[in-house]
C-alpha positions in Angstrom: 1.3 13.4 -17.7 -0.8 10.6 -18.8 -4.3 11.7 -19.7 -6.2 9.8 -17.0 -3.9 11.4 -13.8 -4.0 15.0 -15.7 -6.6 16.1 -13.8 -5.8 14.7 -10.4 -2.5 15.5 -10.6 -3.5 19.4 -11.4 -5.8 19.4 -8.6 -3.0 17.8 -6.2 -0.7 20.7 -7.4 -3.2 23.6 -6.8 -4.3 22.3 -3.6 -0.3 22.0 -2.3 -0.1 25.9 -3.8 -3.4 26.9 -2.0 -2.6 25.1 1.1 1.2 26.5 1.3 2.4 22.2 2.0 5.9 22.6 1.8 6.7 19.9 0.1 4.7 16.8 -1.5 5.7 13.8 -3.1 3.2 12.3 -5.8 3.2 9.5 -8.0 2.0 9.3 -11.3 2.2 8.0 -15.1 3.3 9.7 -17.6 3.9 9.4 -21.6 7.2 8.7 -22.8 8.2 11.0 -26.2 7.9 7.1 -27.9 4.5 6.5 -26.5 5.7 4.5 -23.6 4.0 4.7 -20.4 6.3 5.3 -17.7 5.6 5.9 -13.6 7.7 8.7 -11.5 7.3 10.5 -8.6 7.2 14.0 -8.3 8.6 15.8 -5.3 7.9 19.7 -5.0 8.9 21.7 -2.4 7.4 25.3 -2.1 9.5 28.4 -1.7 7.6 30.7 0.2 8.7 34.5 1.6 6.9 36.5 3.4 4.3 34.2 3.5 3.7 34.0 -0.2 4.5 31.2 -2.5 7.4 32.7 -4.7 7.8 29.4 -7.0 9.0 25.9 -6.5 11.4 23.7 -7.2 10.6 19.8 -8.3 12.7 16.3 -8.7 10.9 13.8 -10.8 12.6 10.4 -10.7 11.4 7.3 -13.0 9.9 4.7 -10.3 8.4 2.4 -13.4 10.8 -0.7 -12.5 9.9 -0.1 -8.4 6.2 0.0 -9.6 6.1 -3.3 -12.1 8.5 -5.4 -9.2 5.5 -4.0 -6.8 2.9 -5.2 -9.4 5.0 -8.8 -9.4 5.0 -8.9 -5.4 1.7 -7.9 -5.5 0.8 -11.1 -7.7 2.5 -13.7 -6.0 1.2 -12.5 -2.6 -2.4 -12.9 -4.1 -1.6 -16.2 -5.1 0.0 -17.0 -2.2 -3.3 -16.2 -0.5 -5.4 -18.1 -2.8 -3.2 -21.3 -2.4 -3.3 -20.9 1.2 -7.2 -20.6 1.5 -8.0 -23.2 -0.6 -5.2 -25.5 1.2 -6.3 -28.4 4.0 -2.6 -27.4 5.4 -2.7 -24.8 7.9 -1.7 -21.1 7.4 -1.2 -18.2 9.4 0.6 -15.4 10.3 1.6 -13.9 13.7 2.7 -10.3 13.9 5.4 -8.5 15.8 3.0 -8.5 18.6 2.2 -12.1 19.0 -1.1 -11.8 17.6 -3.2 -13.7 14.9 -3.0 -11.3 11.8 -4.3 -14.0 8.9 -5.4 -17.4 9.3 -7.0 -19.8 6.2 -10.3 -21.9 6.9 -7.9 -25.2 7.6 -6.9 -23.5 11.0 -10.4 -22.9 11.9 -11.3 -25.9 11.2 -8.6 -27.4 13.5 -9.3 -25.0 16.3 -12.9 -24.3 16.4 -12.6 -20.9 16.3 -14.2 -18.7 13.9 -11.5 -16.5 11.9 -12.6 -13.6 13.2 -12.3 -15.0 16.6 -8.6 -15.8 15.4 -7.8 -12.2 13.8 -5.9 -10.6 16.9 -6.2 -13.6 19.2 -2.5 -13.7 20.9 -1.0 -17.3 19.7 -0.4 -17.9 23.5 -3.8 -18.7 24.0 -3.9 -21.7 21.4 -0.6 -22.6 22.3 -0.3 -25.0 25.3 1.4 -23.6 27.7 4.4 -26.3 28.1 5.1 -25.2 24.7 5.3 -21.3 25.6 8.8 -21.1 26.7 9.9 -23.1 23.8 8.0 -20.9 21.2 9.2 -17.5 23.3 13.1 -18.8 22.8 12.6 -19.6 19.0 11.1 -16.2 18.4 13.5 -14.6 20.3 16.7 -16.3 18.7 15.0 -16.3 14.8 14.7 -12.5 15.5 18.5 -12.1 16.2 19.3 -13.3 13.2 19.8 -16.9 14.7 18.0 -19.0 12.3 17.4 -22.3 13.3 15.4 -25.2 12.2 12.3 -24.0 11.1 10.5 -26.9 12.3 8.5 -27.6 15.7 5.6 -30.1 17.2 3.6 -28.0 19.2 0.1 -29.0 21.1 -2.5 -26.8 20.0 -5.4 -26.0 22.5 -8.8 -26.2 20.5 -11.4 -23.7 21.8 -13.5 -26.8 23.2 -10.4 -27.7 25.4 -8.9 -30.6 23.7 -5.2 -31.0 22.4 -4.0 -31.3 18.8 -0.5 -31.7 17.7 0.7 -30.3 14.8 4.3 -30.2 12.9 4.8 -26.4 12.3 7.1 -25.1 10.1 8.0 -21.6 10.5 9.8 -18.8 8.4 10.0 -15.1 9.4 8.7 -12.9 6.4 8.2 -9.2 5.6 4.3 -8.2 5.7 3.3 -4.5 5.4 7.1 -3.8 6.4 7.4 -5.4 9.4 8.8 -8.7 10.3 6.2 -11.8 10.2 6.4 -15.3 11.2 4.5 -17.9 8.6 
């Protein structure tokens, strides 16, 4: 174990033992015999009898490609996220639910609302509504798998009342595990 999880990873161990948790999964670096760091996972399961923790049996996998292709995704999200809030274009994504889950300054600048207003605002309400049924269908027939043109007009309701149209162009995208639109 890598000297800087050693004592965490002890502590995570006695506290599974104490506790009698059946089984725990932990991930960790370790030091190759060559020096090399490496990350696995650890899974431990307990065998207790008669209430007493007899021993335990472990699987230790290497996850180090897993963790660097995180690392990557990691990177290109942030500067994903940097592009997007420095960008005049607007940015946003709606979640499973139909609700605002990130919007960049551009949007609140063509809206009027405050980001935090945005943040789980339901895209319905800044959506005219002749463009509801439209947006409903495209939603519906991306998430079967029915990918169609990506692009839309759609009027935008500002939060004084007035209309704005804007060219959207839509792609469905993974965020936290679940499906996205961008």
């Amino acid at each position: 174990v890598a000297s800087a999880w050693q004592e965490s990873v002890v502590s995570f161990y006695i506290s599974q033992f104490k506790n009698f948790v059946p089984e725990t999964t932990l991930e960790f670096e370790v030091l190759a015999a060559n020096g090399e760091k490496r990350w696995v996972e650890q899974i431990v399961r307990l065998m207790i009898l008669d209430g007493k923790v007899m021993g335990c049996n472990g699987l230790l996998h290497d996850i180090t490609r897993r963790k660097l292709a995180e690392t990557e995704r990691q990177n290109i999200e942030n500067s994903y996220l940097m592009a997007s809030e420095n960008s005049g274009s607007i940015t946003f994504l709606i979640g499973q639910d139909g609700t605002l889950i990130y919007t960049n300054p551009a949007m609140e600048l063509a809206t009027g609302y405050s980001r935090s207003e945005l943040i789980g605002m339901s895209v319905l309400k800044l959506i005219h509504p002749e463009n509801h049924e439209g947006l409903g269908q495209f939603i519906q027939l991306q998430s079967e798998g029915q990918f169609l043109n990506p692009r839309r007009e759609i009027r935008l309701v500002r939060k004084d009342g007035s209309l704005c149209w804007l060219d959207v162009v839509a792609n469905w995208d993974d965020f936290d595990g679940k499906p996205t639109i961008i």
